[in-house]
N, C-alpha and C positions, 0 to 999 in steps of 0.2 A: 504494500500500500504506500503512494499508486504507485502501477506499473509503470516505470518510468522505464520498458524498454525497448520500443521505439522513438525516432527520430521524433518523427508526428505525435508520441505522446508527452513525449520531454517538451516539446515549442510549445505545445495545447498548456502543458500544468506548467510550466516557468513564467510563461507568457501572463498568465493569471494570478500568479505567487508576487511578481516582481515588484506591484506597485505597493504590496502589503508587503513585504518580506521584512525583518527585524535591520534598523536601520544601526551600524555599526558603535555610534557613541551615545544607544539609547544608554543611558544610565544602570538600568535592567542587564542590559544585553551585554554593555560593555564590562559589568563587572563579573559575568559569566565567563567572557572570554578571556580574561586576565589571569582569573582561578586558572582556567585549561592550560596558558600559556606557560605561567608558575611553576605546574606540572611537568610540564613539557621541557621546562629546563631544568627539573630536578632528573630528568630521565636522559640530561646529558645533550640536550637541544640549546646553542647557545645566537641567539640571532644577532649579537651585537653586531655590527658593521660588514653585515652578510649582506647579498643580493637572493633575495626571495622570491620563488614563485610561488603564488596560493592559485589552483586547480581548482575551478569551480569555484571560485570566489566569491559568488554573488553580490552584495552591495560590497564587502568589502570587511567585513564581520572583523578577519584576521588580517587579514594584507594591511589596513590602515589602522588596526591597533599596534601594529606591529612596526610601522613605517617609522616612530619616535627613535628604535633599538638599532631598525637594518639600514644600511647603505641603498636600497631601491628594494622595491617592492614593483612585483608585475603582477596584476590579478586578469588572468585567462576565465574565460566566461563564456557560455555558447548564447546569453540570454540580451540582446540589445536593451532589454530593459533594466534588467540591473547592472548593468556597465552604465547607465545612465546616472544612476541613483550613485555609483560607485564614483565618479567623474566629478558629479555634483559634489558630496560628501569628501572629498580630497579639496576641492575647489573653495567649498567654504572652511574648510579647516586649513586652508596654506601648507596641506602637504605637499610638496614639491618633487619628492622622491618616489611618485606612487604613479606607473602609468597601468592603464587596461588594453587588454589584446580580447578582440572576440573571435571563437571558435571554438569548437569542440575538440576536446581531448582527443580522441579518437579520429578526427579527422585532420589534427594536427601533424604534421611534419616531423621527423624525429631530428631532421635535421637543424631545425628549426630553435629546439631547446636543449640538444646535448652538449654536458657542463658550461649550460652558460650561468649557472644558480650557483652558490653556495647548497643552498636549501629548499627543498623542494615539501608544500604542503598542499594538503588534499583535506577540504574538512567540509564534513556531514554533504560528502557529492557523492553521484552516482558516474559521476565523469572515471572514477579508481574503483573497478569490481573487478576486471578479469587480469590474466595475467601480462597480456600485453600492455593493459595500461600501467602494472605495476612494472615493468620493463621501462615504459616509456619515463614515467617517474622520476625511476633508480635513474638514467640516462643523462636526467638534465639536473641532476645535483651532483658538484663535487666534493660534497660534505656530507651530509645529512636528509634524511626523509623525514618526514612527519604526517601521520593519519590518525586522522575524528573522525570517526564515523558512527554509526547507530552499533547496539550491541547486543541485540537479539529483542529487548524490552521498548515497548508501547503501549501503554496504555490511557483509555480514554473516554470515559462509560459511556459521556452520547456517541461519538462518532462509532465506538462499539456496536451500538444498540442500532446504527442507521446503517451499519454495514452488514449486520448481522440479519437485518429484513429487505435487505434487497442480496441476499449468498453470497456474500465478500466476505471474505475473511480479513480483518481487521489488524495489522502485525505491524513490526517495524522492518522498514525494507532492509534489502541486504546491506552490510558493513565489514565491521570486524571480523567477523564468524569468518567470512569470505578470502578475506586480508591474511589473517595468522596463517591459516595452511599454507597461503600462495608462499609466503615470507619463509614457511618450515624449508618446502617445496626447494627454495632456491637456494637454502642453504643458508639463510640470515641469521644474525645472532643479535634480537630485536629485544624492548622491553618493552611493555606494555601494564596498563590499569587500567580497572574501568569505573568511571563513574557515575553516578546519580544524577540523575536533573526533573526537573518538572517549571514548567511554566504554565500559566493563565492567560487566556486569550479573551477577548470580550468582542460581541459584535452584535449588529441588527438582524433581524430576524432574515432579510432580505439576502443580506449581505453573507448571512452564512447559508441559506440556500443555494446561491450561487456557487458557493465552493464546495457543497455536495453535489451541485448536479456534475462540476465539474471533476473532481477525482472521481466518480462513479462513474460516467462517461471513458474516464482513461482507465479503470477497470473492467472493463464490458458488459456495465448494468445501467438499464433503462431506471430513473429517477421516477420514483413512487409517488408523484405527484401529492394526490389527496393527503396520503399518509404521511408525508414528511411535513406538510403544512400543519397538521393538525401537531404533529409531533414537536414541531418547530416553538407549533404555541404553546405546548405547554409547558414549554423550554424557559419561554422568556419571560424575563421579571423589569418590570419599568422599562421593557422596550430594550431589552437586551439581552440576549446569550453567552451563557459562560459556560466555558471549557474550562477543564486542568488536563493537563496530559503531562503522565511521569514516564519518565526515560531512560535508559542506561546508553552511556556514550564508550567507545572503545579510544584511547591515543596508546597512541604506536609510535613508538621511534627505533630509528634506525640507521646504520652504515650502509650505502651500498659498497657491491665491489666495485 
């Protein structure tokens, strides 16, 4: 959930995520990704005066909390819209070290990014699942790797309950689980943790129909019209719906050869 594996399903849910996607120095968000970062140089990740690539970068989450530590930051993105939001968000903060590349991972070049990085990171994307991408990765850092990704855990009792009556099964997509073997596979000598998260989301009743019909649509389920209205209402209090959905996230760090 969703299927994020076509082309056309990835432009359809990015396309719709982008203008809502957590913007980088929400207060909330940034003190999330700070924790991770913490983490991530206790596990021997050092970004001072590196040049970084963040892989799926979306608005910019990591690449521009990071941009204060590293010598450049590039955040590659297949989504024109949050390279927007990522552009703007550099633009009003005067970071000057941070440009974006758009494309997709996969249809990236290898020649394009081999050792041109220090440090190469991939966080909570679906751009780093098989092994070629973890190839291409290892490729364009001549330091270090870093991955966040999901770690088996999601949960979420509405979106539960509205996947649950139209036969979706309700999960956290692929990640970690995916990552470790590939990393066993090639012989890495990697460290990893996993951690907790949960966030609250708030929205209009409208506003969150739309994003059901939309991941349900990229799962190949027709939207229960009647029923999700009804469901929807009796969701909402003073004209609003709230979610919590709790998480386990996987970071991985690593040497290539």
């Amino acid at each position: 959930m969703p299927m994020l594996t076509t082309k056309r399903n990835e432009k359809i849910f990015w396309r719709h995520k982008a203008g809502k996607y957590p913007a980088p120095f929400d207060p909330e968000t940034l003190k999330k990704t700070l924790r991770i970062i913490k983490k991530a140089e206790g596990l021997g990740a050092d970004f001072r005066g590196r040049d970084l690539l963040d892989i799926g970068c979306g608005t910019g989450i990591y690449a521009l909390a990071l941009a204060k530590k590293a010598r450049s930051v590039v955040g590659l993105d297949s989504s024109a819209g949050m390279l927007s939001r990522f552009r703007a968000e550099a633009k009003e903060r005067r970071i000057k070290n941070a440009a974006a590349l758009k494309s997709a991972w996969g249809d990236l070049a290898a020649a394009r990014v081999v050792k041109k990085f220090d440090i190469a990171l991939a966080s909570m994307t679906h751009a780093v699942i098989k092994l070629s991408d973890l190839e291409k990765m290892e490729a364009a850092s001549r330091e270090l790797c870093v991955y966040i990704g999901w770690a088996g855990v999601r949960k979420n009792a509405f979106l539960q309950k509205v996947y649950s009556h139209h036969g979706v099964k309700y999960e956290a997509p692929a990640g970690a689980e995916k990552i470790v073997p590939l990393l066993k596979k090639l012989g890495r000598d990697f460290r990893a943790v996993y951690i907790k998260d949960s966030w609250r989301s708030e929205g209009k009743p409208e506003e969150v129909l739309k994003d059901i019909k939309v991941t349900l649509k990229i799962n190949g389920a027709r939207p229960d019209r009647d029923w999700l209205d009804k469901f929807i209402r009796r969701k909402t209090k003073n004209g609003t719906v709230t979610q919590i959905t709790a998480a386990r996230k996987g970071l991985i760090v690593w040497r290539p050869v």
